[in-house]
N, C-alpha and C positions, 0 to 999 in steps of 0.2 A: 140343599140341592144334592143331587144325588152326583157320586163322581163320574164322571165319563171315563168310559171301560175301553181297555185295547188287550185281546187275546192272542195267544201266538200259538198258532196252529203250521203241523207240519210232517211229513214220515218222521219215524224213527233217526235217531243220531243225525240230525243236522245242525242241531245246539240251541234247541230251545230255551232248555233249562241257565246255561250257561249268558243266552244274551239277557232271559228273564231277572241272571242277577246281576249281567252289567245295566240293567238300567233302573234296578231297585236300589243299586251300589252297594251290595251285598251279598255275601255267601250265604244262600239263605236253603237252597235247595242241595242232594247230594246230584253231584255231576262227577259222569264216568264215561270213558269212550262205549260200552256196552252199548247198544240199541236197546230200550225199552228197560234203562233202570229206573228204578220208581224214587221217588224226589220226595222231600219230605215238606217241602213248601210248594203253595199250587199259587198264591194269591197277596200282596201284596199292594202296596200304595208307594207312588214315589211321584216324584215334580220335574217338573222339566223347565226350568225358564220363570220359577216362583209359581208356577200352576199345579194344583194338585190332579192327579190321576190313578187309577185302581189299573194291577195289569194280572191277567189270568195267564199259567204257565198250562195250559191243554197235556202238554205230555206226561205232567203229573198223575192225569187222572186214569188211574189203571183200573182197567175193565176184565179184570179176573184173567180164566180162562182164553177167552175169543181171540179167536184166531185174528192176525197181523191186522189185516184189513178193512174188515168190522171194528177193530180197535180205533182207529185212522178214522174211520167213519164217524164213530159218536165223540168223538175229543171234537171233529170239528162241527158236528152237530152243537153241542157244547158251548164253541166257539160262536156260533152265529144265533146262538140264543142268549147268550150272556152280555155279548162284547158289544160295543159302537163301531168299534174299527176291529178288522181284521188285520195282522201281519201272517202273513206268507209265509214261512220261512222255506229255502231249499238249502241246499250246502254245492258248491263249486266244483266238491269232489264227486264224483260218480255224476255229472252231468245232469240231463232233467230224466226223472227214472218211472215209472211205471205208479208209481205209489204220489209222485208229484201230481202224475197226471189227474187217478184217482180225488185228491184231496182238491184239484182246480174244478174239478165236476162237480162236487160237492158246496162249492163258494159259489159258483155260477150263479146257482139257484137263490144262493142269500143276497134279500135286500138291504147289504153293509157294507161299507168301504170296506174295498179289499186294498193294503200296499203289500205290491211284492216284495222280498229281501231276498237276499244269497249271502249264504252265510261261507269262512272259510276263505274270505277271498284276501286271502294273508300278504301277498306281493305285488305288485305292479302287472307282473307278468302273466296272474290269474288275473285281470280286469277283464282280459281281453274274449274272454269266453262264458260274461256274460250277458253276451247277446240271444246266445241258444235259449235264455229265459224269457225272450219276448213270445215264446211260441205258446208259453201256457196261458198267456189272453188277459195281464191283468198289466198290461202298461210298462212303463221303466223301473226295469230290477234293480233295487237299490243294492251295493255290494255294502257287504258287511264283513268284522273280524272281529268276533268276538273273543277270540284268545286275545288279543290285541286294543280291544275297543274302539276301532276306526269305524266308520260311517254309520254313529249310530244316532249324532246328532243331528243329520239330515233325513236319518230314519225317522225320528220322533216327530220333525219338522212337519212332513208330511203326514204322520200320524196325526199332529192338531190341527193341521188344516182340515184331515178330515174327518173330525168327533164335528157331532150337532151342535148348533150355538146355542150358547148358556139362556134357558127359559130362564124368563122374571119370575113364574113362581108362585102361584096365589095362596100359599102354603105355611105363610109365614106365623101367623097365628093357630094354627094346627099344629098339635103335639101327637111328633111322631114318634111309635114306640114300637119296638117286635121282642118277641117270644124266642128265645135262643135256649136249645139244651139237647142234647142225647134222644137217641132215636128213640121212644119208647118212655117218656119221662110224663107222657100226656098232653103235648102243645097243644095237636088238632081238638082235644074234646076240651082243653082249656080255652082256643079259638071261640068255641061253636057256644060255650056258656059264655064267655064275655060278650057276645055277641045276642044274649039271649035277645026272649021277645020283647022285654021292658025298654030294650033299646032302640034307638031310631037310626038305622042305616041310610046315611044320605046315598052315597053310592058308591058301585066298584070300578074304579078308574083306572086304565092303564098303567101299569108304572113305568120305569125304564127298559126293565127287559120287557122280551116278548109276555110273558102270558105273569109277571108279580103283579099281581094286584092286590094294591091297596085298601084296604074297607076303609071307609070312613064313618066315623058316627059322633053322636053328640050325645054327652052326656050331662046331667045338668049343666047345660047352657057353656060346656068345656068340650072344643071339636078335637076332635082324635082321628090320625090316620093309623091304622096297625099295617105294619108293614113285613109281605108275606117271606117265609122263610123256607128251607128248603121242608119240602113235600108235605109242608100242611095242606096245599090246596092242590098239588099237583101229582097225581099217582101212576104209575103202568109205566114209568120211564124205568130202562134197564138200567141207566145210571145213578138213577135217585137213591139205589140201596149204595151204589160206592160212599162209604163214609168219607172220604176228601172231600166228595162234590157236595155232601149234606155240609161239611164246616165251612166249605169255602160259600154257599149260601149263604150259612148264618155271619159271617164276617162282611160280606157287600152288607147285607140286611143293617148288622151292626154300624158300620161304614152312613147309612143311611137316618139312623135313629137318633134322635133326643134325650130319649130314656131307652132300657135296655131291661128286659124282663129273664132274670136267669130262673132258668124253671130246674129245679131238682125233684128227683123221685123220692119219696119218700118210704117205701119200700126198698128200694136199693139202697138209698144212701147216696154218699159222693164219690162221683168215680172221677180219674186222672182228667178225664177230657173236658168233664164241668171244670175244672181248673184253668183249662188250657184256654177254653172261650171267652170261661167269663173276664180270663186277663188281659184279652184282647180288648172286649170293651172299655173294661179300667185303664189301658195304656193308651187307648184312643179318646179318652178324655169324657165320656159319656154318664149319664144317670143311670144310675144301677137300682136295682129294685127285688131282692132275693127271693124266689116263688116253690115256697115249698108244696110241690101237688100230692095230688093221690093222701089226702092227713087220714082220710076218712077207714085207710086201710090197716092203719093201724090198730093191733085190739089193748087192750085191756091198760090204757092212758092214765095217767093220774096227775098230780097237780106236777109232777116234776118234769114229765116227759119232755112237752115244749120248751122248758129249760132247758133239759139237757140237750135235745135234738141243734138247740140256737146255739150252743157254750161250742156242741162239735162243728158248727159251720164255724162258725168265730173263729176256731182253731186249725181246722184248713184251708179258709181265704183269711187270713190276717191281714194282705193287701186291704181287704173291703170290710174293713171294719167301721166306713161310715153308710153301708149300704145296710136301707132297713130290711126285717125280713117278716114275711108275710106265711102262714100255714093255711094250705085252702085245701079243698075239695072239687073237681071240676063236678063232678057226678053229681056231689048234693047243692055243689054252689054254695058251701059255705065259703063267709069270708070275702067272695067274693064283687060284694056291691062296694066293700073298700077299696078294689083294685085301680079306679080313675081315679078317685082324689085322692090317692098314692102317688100315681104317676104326675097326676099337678104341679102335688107337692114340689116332687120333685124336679120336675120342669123349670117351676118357678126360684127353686133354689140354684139350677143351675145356671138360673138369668139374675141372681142377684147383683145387684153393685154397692159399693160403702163410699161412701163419702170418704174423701182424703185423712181429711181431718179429725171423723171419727176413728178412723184407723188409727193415727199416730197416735190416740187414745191408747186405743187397745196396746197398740205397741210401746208404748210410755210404760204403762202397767204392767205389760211382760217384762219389760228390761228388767223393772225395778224387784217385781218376784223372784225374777233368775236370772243375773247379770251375765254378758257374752263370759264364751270361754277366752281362756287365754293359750294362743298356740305359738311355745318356744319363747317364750316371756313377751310376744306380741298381744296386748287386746283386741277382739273382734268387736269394729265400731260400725253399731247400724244409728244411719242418719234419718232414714225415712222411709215411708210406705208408700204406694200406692198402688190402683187394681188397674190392670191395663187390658182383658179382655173378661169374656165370660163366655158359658158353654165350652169348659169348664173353667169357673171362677180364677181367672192368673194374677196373681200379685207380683209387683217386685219390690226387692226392698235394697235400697242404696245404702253399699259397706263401705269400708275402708281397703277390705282384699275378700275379692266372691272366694277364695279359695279356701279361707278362713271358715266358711259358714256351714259348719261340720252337719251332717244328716241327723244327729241325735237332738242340734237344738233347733234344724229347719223344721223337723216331727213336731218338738216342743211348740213354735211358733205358727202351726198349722193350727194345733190344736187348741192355742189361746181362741186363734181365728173361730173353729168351731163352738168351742164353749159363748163366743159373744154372738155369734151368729148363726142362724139358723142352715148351713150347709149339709143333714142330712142329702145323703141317695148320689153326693155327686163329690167329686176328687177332687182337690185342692192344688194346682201348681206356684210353685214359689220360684221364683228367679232369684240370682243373686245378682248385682251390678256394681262396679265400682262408681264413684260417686266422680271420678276426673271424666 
């Protein structure tokens, strides 16, 4: 299921950025009294009450040039195409201002929950003035302090009352997968050949926002939703060229997938920002699937090339080094009739489960190859195994002290895992637990 989105749309300097990271619980963005400093976080996931939710910071996304006003305009365009819920924000100081009004004209028109907030309202003695906020037409202004952190769990309250109730979903056996990478790396004509004619389009169904649409199609008798990312299918948006709003695409998109398609240029090579997303996926627990495009642009190839090209990804994603990786062509479509039972594959490796008791196999036999360390003439005593989720694969393994259970022999023990079992394309998480 896709997460339920809440946006914080609002003039300049009222503290978006600031409440955006009191309710991700984290300094995530730069915040400065400045109007219109640019943040380096737009996007985010956080919980409220054990519920997970996605929240967009709007004031991150800087629209160049354009003047104040137009800027205020498409953040909250932005806002009422992305989000479920809308927050308000205004600030206490300078009262309801010109640019409040503005951005209340612009909500009017969106079919989304709007909650108001006022932001700033640090004392007792500021509560009393925000009444003057019921003029901009969106109901009881909720006061906020975000230097402070006060009312922001009645904020929220009112935020999940009003996200859409959770659909059941007819989705569950569809493997959903999206295309993530750098403007320019070949998605769309990578789109438009997986989709070629040999393939059977069921249909383009809505997705959560307004106009993502999902393809769906089936491939040998395996259904697939590909799930749209920024400006494959949507072009002529002035914001679509802002590179935030294309990452902050592709991480919802991410946010939404099964498996996770990192497309690399092959002409270029690898640049910082392929790093930056494809770690997003990896740290959100997703099937990875490495997509080198554009092979065909290479000249004069020989039996090493492909080695070497694989030895330099290996080398600057060393996190994914259980992601396979594929060298294609969108243009000739080589390669390409491997790309669904790739993605299966690894679908179905990200749904694996192990028997208990095969485990403490495998983990018998590790012990016995490479005995725990000893920390401070203490031994690290593992009792037992077992797997307690999947999407992506979780173990945990019952110690004597988790603090004992150093990273060089959790890696080691990941990777017995690997060698006995087939976890290509998907990350491994290991828990440590005391066993009292």
């Amino acid at each position: 299921m896709a997460l339920p989105t809440l946006a914080i749309v609002g003039r300049p300097n009222v503290g978006k950025s600031t409440i955006f990271n009191r309710i991700l619980g984290e300094r995530v963005s730069i915040v400065e009294d400045a109007p219109g400093v640019t943040r380096d976080r737009i996007y985010g996931r956080a919980q409220w009450l054990g519920k997970d939710f996605a929240v967009i910071d709007t004031g991150g996304i800087d629209m160049g040039d354009e003047p104040l006003l137009s800027q205020i305009t498409q953040q909250a365009e932005i806002a009422i195409e992305e989000a479920d819920v809308i927050v308000f924000l205004t600030s206490i100081e300078g009262g309801v201002t010109d640019a409040d009004e503005k951005v209340a004209q612009i909500l009017y028109r969106a079919d989304k929950p709007v909650v108001l907030a006022v932001n700033k309202v640090d004392n007792p003695e500021r509560r009393q003035d925000i009444y003057d906020f019921y003029s901009l037409g969106f109901g009881e202004p909720y006061p906020l302090s975000g230097a402070h952190g006060i009312g922001l769990g009645d904020l929220l309250d009112a935020v999940f009352a009003a996200f859409p109730a959770e659909g059941t979903g007819d989705e569950d056996d569809r493997i959903k997968f999206s295309l993530i990478g750098r403007p320019n790396v070949g998605k769309s004509s990578l789109v438009n050949a997986i989709l070629g004619e040999e393939r059977v389009i069921v249909s383009n169904i809505e997705g959560t926002t307004r106009d993502a649409i999902d393809t769906k199609f089936t491939d040998n008798g395996q259904d697939f939703a590909m799930i749209d990312t920024a400006g494959i299918r949507k072009r002529g948006k002035v914001y679509e060229n802002t590179e935030k709003y294309a990452v902050m695409r592709a991480l919802r998109a991410i946010d939404r997938s099964d498996v996770v398609l990192v497309i690399l240029n092959a002409e270029e090579g690898i640049r910082e920002q392929d790093k930056k997303v494809a770690g997003y996926a990896h740290e959100a627990g997703r099937g990875i699937i490495i997509v080198v495009n554009k092979w065909d642009t290479i000249k004069d190839k020989d039996n090493h090339t492909m080695q070497e090209f694989e030895a330099h990804i290996r080398d600057e994603f060393q996190y994914l080094d259980y992601a396979p990786i594929i060298f294609v062509s969108a243009l000739t479509k080589q390669r390409l009739r491997n790309l669904p039972a790739m993605i299966a594959t690894v679908s179905e490796n990200q749904n694996r489960r192990i028997q208990s008791s095969v485990l403490n196999d495998v983990l018998m036999d590790a012990l016995t190859v490479t005995p725990t360390p000893t920390v401070n003439g203490k031994r690290l005593r593992i009792y037992y195994m077992t797997q307690v989720a999947v999407k992506p694969p979780t173990f945990v393994v019952f110690v004597n002290d988790p603090d004992m259970l150093h990273f060089s022999y959790e890696r080691f023990l990941i990777n017995q895992l690997r060698q006995t079992f087939d976890f290509s394309g998907t990350p491994i998480h290991l828990i440590a637990r005391s066993r009292k």
